[in-house]
C-alpha positions in Angstrom: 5.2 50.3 -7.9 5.2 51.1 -4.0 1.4 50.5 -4.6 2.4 47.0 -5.9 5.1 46.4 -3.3 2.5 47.2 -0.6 0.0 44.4 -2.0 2.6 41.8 -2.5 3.3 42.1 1.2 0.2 42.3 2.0 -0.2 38.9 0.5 2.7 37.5 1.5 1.6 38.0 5.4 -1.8 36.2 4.6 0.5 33.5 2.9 2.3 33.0 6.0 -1.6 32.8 8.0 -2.8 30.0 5.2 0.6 28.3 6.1 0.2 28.1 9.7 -3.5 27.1 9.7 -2.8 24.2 6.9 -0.5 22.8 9.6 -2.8 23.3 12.2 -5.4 21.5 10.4 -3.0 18.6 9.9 -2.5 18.4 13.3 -5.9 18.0 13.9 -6.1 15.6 11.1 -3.5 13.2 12.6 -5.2 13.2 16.1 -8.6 12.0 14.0 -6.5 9.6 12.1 -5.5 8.0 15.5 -8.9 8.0 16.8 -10.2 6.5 13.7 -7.2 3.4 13.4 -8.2 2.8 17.1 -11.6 2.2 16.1 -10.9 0.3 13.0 -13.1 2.9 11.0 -11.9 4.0 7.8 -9.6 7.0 7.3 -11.3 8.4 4.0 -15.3 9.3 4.2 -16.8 10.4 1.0 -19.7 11.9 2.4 -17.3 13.7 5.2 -15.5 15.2 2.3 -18.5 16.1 0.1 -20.2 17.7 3.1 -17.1 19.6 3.9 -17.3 21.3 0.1 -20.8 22.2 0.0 -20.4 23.9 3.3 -17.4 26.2 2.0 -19.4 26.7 -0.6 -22.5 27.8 1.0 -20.3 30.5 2.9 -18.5 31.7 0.5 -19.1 35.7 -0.2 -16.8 35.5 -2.8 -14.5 37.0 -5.0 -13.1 33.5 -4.9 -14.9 31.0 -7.7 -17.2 28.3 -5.8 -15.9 25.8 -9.0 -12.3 26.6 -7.4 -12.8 25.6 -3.7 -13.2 21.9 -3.9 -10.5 21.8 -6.2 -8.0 23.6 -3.5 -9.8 21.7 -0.5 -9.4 18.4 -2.3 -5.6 19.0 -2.3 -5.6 19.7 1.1 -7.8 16.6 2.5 -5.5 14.7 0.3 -2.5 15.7 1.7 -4.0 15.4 5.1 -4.9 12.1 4.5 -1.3 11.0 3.6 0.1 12.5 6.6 -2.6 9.7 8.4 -1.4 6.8 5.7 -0.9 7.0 1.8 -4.1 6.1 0.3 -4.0 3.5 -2.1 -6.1 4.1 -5.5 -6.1 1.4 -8.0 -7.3 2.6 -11.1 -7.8 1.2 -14.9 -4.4 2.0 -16.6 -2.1 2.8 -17.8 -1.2 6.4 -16.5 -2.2 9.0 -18.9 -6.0 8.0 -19.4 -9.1 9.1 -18.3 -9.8 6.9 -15.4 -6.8 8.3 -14.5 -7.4 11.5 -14.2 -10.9 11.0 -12.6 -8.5 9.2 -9.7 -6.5 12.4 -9.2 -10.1 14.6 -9.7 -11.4 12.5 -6.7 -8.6 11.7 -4.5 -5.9 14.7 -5.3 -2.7 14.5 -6.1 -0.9 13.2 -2.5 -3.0 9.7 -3.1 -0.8 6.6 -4.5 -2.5 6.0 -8.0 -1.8 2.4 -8.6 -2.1 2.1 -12.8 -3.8 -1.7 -13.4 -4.2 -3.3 -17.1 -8.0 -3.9 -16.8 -11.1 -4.1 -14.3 -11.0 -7.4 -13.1 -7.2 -6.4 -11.4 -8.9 -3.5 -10.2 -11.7 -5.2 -8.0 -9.1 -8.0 -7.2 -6.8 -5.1 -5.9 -9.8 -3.8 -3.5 -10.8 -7.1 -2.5 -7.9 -8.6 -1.2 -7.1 -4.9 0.7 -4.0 -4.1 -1.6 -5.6 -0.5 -2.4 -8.3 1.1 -0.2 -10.8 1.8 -3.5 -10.8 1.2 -7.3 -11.7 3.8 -10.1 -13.4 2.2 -13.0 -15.6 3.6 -15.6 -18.9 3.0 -15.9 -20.4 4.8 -18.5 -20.0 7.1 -21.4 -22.4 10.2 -22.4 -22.4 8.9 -26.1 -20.9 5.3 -26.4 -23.1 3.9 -23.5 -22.2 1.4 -20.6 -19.1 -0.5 -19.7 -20.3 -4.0 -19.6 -17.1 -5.7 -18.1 -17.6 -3.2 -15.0 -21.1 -4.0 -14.8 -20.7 -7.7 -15.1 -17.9 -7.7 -11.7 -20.8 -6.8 -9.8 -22.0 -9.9 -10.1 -19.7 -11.5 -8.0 -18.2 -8.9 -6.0 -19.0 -7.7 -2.2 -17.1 -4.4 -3.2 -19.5 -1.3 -2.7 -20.1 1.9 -5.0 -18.5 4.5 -2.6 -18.7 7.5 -5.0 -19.0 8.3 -8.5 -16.9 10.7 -10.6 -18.0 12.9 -14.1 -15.5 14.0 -16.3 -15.8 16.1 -19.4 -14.2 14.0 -21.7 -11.9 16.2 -24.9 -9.9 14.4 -27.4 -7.2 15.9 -29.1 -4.9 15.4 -31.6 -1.1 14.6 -30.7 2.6 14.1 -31.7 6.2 14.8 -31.2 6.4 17.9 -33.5 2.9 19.3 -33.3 3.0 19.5 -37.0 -0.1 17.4 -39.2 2.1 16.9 -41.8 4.9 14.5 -39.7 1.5 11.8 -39.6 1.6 8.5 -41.3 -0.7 6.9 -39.0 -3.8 7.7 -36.0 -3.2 5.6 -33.1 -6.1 5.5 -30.2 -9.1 3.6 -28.5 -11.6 2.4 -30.4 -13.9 5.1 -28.7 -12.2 7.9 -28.8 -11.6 6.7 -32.2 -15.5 6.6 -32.9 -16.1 9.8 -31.1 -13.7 11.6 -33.6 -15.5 10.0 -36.8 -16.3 12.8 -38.3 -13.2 14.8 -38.0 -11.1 12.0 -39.1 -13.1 11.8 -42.4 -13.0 15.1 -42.9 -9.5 15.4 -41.9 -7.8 12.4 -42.3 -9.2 10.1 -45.2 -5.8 9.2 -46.0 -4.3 8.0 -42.9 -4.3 4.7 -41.4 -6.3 5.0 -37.7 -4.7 2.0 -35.9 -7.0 0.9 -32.9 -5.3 0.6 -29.3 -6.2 -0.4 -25.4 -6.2 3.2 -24.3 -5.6 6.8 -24.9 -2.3 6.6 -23.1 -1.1 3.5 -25.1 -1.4 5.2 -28.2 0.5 8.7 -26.6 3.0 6.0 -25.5 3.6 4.8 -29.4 3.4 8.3 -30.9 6.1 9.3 -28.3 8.6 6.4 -29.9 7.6 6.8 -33.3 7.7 10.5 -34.9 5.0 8.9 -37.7 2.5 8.2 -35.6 0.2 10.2 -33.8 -2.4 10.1 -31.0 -6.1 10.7 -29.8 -6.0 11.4 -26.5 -6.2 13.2 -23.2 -4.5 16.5 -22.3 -3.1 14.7 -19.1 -1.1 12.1 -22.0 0.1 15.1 -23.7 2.1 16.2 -20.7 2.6 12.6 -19.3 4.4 11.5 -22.6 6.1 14.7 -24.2 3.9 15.5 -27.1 2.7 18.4 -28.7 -1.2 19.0 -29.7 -1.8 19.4 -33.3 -5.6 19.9 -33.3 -7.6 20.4 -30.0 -10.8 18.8 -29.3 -11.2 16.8 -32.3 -14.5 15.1 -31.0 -17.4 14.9 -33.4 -19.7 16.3 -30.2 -19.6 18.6 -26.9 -21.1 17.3 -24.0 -19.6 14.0 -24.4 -19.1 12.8 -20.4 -18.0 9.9 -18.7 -18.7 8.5 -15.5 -16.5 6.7 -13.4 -17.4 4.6 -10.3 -15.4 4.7 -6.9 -15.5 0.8 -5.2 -13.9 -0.2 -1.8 -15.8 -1.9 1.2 -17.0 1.6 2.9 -20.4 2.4 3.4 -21.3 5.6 2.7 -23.4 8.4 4.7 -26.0 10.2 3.9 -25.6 13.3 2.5 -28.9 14.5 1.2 -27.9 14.4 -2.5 -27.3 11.1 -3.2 -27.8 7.8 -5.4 -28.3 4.2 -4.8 -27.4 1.6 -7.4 -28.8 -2.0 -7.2 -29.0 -5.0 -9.0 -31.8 -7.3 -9.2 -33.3 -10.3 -11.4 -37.3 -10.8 -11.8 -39.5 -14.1 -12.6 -39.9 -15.1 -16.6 -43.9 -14.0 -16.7 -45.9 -11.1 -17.9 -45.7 -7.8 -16.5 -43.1 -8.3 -13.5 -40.4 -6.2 -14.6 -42.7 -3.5 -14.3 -44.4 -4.6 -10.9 -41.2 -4.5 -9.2 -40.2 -0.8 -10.7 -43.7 0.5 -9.8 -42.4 0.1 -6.3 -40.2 3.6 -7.2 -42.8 5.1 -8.9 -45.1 4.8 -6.0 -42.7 6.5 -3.3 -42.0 9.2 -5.9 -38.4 8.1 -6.6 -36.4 8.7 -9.7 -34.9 6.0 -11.8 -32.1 7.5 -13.3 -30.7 4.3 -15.1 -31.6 0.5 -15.7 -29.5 -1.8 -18.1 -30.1 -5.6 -18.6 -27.3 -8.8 -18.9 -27.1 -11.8 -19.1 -26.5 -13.6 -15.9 -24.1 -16.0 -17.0 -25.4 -18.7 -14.8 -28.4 -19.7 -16.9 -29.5 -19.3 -20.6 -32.1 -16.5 -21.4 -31.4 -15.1 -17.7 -30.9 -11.5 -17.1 -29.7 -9.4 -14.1 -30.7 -5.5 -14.2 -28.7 -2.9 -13.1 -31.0 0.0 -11.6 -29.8 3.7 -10.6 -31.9 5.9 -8.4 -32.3 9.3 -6.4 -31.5 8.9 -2.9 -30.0 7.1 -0.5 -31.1 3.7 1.7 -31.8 6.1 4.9 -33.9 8.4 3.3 -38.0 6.7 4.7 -39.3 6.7 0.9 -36.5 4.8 -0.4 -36.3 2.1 2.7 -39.8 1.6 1.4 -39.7 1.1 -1.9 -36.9 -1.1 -1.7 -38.9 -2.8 0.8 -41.7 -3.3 -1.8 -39.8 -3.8 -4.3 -38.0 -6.8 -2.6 -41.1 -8.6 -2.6 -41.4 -8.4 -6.8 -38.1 -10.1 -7.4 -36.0 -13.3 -7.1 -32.7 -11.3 -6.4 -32.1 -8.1 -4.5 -28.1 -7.1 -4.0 -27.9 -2.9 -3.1 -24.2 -2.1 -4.8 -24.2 1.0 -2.4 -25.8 4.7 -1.9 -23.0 7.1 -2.2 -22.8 10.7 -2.9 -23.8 12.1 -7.0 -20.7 13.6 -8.8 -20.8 16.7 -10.3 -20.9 16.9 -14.1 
């Protein structure tokens, strides 16, 4: 016990040392945010922040877990920030869902998460400078792209100013916890199609009811004692219920990405991505002349979907992913080249990759 009461203390001084240095950092903070305002430059830099993690990484001798430090660092920059202004996020809602949660993942816990009922609100939201960025998803590990999201880059001058991978796990809900209590499954249609199998297995007899969202049906299982819910962990807590069945998902691995949008442009970091959109000429062969362009300079293409342009029957825009960012010499080529092959060019942004 004196052995234990000696650590504790021990502990307790280097609390007291963390405590003194947070507010010495926010200090510091504060005096950037001023400098920043009076140059009109924008308070929250992804790259600043990614650069800051892999650095505290890289020096890091340990026993503390690397996968723990940007979680407590992104608490801290985010309560810094708040201290400089309250940033805005405007996210796909309602609260509860997964977009949700990629918001907090990204922007911590002192940022304003404002809940909106789709996409379009949420690049309206950005646009017009109501919220700084937007969270929206993009893309899901086994039930493919968003279109809606892709289609809003159409029109949009927003920019791609991060991206964020979450682990997606379903799970099983209600107000007693107990399997028997269900009359009906309530969730969206893709979690819904994600948990195929263990609802047929499972559940042959109950009615599966298809919502907007996760959180919607963890809202109607929390006002009906019948009804249950497919959803998040985060809408377990949010709306009172109680698991009955953990990861119910027919599949591991299952991921989703979600973009970040504002107007900032981000830095290079050294590990990044650039997302474009581009349309090519109605002959032979000139979808692949203006993607040999990458190929040439060595650059990965790590996604390309097609859609219809809306503008003119049988036209299609393509949505292109690659490795790098515009600063790095063999991209500024390729784009450069590439350019030349196609009617359309619009760079959606380079931004720092997520981590899966």
């Amino acid at each position: 016990m004196e052995r234990l009461d000696e650590l504790r203390k021990q502990i307790d001084v280097i609390d007291e040392q963390i405590l003194k240095l947070l507010n010495k950092r926010a200090e510091l903070a504060i005096e950037i945010g001023k400098i920043k305002k009076a140059q009109n430059k924008p308070l929250y830099v992804p790259s600043r922040e990614k650069a800051i993690y892999e650095r505290l990484k890289a020096i890091n001798s340990g026993p503390f877990p690397d996968e723990y430090i940007k979680n407590v660092f992104r608490e801290i920059i985010s309560a810094s920030l708040s201290l400089e202004e309250v940033q805005k996020i405007a996210y796909l809602g309602p609260e509860g869902t997964f977009t949700h949660l990629a918001g907090i993942k990204h922007f911590g816990l002192a940022a304003k998460l404002i809940p909106l009922s789709n996409i379009s609100d949420v690049f309206e939201y950005v646009e017009k400078k109501r919220c700084t960025y937007g969270v929206i998803p993009i893309e899901n590990s086994l039930e493919g792209v968003v279109n809606h999201t892709l289609d809003m880059f159409m029109d949009s001058n927003l920019k791609i100013c991060g991206e964020v991978y979450l682990e997606v796990s379903h799970h099983l809900m209600n107000l007693s916890g107990n399997f028997d209590d269900i009359k009906k499954i309530y969730s969206h249609p893709h979690a819904i199609a994600q948990c195929r199998k263990w609802l047929s297995k499972n559940a042959r007899r109950i009615t599966v009811v298809e919502v907007e969202s996760t959180a919607k049906a963890a809202e109607i299982a929390k006002k009906d004692a019948s009804v249950a819910a497919i959803a998040s962990e985060m809408a377990e807590i949010h709306y009172g219920l109680k698991i009955v069945e953990k990861s119910i998902e027919d599949f591991t691995n299952n991921f989703t990405r979600f973009l970040v949008i504002g107007y900032t442009e981000s830095a290079r970091t050294g590990n990044d991505k650039t997302s474009i959109m581009f349309s090519v000429a109605h002959r032979a062969g000139s979808l692949y002349e203006a993607l040999r362009a990458f190929a040439k300079q060595n650059i990965n293409m790590t996604k390309i979907e097609s859609r219809p342009s809306k503008r003119k029957a049988w036209e299609y825009i393509f949505y292109v992913d690659i490795d790098g960012h515009i600063m790095d010499e063999n991209v500024k080529i390729a784009l450069d080249n590439f350019s030349k092959n196609v009617n359309i060019l619009k760079i959606l942004g380079s931004y720092p990759k997520g981590e899966k």
